[in-house]
N, C-alpha and C positions, 0 to 999 in steps of 0.2 A: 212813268217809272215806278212811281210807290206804289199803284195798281196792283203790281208782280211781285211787294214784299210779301204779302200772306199765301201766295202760290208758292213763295220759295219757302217758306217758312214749311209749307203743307210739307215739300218737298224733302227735306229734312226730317221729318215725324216718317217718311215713308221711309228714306234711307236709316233711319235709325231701326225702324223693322224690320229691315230685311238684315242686317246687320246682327240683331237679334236670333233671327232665325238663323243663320248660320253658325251663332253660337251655339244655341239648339243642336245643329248637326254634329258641332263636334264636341256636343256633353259639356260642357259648359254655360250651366242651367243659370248659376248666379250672375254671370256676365247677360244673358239671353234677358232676365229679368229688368236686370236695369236698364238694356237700352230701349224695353217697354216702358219702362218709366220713361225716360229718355224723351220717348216719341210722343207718350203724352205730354209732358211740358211742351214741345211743340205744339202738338194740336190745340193744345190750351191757348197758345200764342199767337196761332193762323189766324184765332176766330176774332181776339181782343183787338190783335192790329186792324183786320177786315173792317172791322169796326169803327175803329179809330182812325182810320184813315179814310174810308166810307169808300171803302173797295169791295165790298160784299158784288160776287158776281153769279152766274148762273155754273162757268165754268172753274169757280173757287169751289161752289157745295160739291160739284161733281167730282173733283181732283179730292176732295178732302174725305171724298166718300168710298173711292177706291184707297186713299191713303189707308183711311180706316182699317180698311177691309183685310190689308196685309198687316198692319201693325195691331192690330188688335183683335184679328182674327185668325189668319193663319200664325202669326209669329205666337201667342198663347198654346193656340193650338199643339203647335209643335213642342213645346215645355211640358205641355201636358200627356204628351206622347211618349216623352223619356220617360217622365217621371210612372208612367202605368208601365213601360219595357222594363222598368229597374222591382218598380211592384209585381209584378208577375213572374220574376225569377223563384218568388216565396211562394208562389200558388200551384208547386206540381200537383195537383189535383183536378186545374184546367189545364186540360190539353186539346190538342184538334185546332176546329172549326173555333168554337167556345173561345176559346184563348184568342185566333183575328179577331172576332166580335168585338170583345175588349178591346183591346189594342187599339184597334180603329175608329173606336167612338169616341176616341181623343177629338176625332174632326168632325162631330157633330158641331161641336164650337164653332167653326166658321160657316157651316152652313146656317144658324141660327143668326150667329153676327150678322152677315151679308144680309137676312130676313128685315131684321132691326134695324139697317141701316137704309134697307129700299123703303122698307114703312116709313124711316123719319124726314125723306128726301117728296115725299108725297102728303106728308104732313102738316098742314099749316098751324097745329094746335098746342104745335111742342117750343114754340119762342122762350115762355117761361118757364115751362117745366116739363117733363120728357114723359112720354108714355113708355114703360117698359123699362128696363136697366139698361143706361148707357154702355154701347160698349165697350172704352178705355175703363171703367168699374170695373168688368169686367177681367179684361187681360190684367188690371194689375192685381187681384185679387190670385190671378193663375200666377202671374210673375213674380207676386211673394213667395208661393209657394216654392218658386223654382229657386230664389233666393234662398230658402229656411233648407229645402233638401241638400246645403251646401254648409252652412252656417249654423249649426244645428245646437253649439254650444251653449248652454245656460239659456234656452228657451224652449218651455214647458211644450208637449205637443209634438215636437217637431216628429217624432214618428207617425204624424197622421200623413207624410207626405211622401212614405214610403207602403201606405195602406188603400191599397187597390178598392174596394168596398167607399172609404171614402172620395179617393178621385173619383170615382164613377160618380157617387151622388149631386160633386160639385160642380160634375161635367153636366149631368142633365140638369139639378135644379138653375143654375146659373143660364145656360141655353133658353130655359122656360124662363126665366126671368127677364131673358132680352127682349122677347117678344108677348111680354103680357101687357095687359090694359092697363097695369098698376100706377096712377101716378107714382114719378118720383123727380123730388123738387131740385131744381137748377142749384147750382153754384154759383152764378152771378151776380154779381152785387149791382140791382138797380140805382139803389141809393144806402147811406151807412146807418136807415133807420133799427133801432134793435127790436121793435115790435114784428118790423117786416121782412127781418132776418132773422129772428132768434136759430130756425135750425139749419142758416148756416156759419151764425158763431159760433153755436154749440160742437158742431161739428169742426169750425175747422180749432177749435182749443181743444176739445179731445183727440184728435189729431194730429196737434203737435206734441200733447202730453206724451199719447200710443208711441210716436214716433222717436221721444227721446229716450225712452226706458228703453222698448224693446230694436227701436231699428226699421228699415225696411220690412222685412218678415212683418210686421205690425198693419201695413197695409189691410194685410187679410180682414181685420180687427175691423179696421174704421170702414172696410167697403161694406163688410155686414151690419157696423153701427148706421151707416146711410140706407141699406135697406132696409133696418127696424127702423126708423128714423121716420122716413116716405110713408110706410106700411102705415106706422101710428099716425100720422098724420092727415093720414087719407080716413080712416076710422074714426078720428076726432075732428075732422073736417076743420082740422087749424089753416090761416091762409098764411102762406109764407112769403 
């Protein structure tokens, strides 16, 4: 019976995606946002219990992998889809062909995800630390976004998420980021040494700082501070 609680657990992160996603369809971006949050706390949870319970199975990585896939690939996806149909209302200057191009490369996102996610399922090299941007980094970095285009008061920026030039850049660099060789280090605490943590105390205290000033929308903040983070640390060859 305990076997089945990180399958159900999985199972919950995926109903919270698709859940999402049909927030998505009917324009309500900041609801769509957080039940990517949502799904990540599950996922976060599938893997600790798996763990904890020493239920890691073959058919756990593969359910978690299709979980994934909707919750952090199409449900983003789709946020990021409104949010370029709302951007391009300001761009009569693309018209045509030009204009689906745009639009559609909202879902380049899941086909990168899905990428990401077969490389980490054939992987044996990512236990401690991942190759490439995870992809719940990912989606919540899209799903702040979908939060701030709703929420937009007393926070600096928030017109970047109605500017078509930037979704596109965040759509592909972030896509590229899924699937590059870059390390970037685990969030798992092996043990509470601060030598052999330091970035991820550092991250998760500016994190919770990000998180009390500005809110969800802050997200954005800390997925980028964890990719300057990784980047420096691969460069300074720190071990974490």
């Amino acid at each position: 019976m305990k076997k089945t609680i990180p399958s159900f657990i999985t199972c919950l992160a995926l109903f919270s995606g698709c859940i999402s996603i049909a927030c998505s369809a009917n324009g309500n971006l900041a609801a769509a946002g957080y039940f990517i949050l949502i799904a990540s706390v599950f996922d976060f949870l599938d893997g600790m219990f798996a763990r904890m319970l020493k239920a890691i199975s073959a058919l756990g990585k593969q359910l978690d992998s299709l979980s994934d896939a909707v919750s952090f690939g199409v449900a983003p996806a789709l946020i990021m889809f409104r949010l370029m149909t709302d951007s391009l209302q300001d761009q009569v200057e693309i018209e045509g062909f030009a204009r689906h191009v745009f639009l559609y490369s909202s879902f380049i996102i899941v086909i990168f995800a899905v990428l990401r996610l077969a490389k980490f399922n054939i992987d044996d090299t990512q236990s401690k630390s991942f190759r490439g941007l995870p992809t719940p980094a990912t989606a919540l970095f899209v799903s702040s976004l979908g939060v701030l285009s709703e929420t937009r008061a007393g926070i600096p920026l928030y017109n970047l998420t109605g500017n078509l030039w930037f979704l596109l850049i965040v759509n592909l660099l972030f896509s590229a980021l899924m699937i590059t060789n870059i390390r970037m280090f685990s969030l798992k605490f092996e043990n509470l040494n601060l030598q052999n943590n330091w970035s991820r105390y550092t991250l998760l205290i500016l994190s919770i700082v990000i998180l009390i000033l500005v809110g969800i929308p802050g997200l954005a903040v800390i997925i980028a501070l964890y990719i300057i983070m990784s980047v420096a640390t691969n460069l300074l060859k720190i071990k974490n």
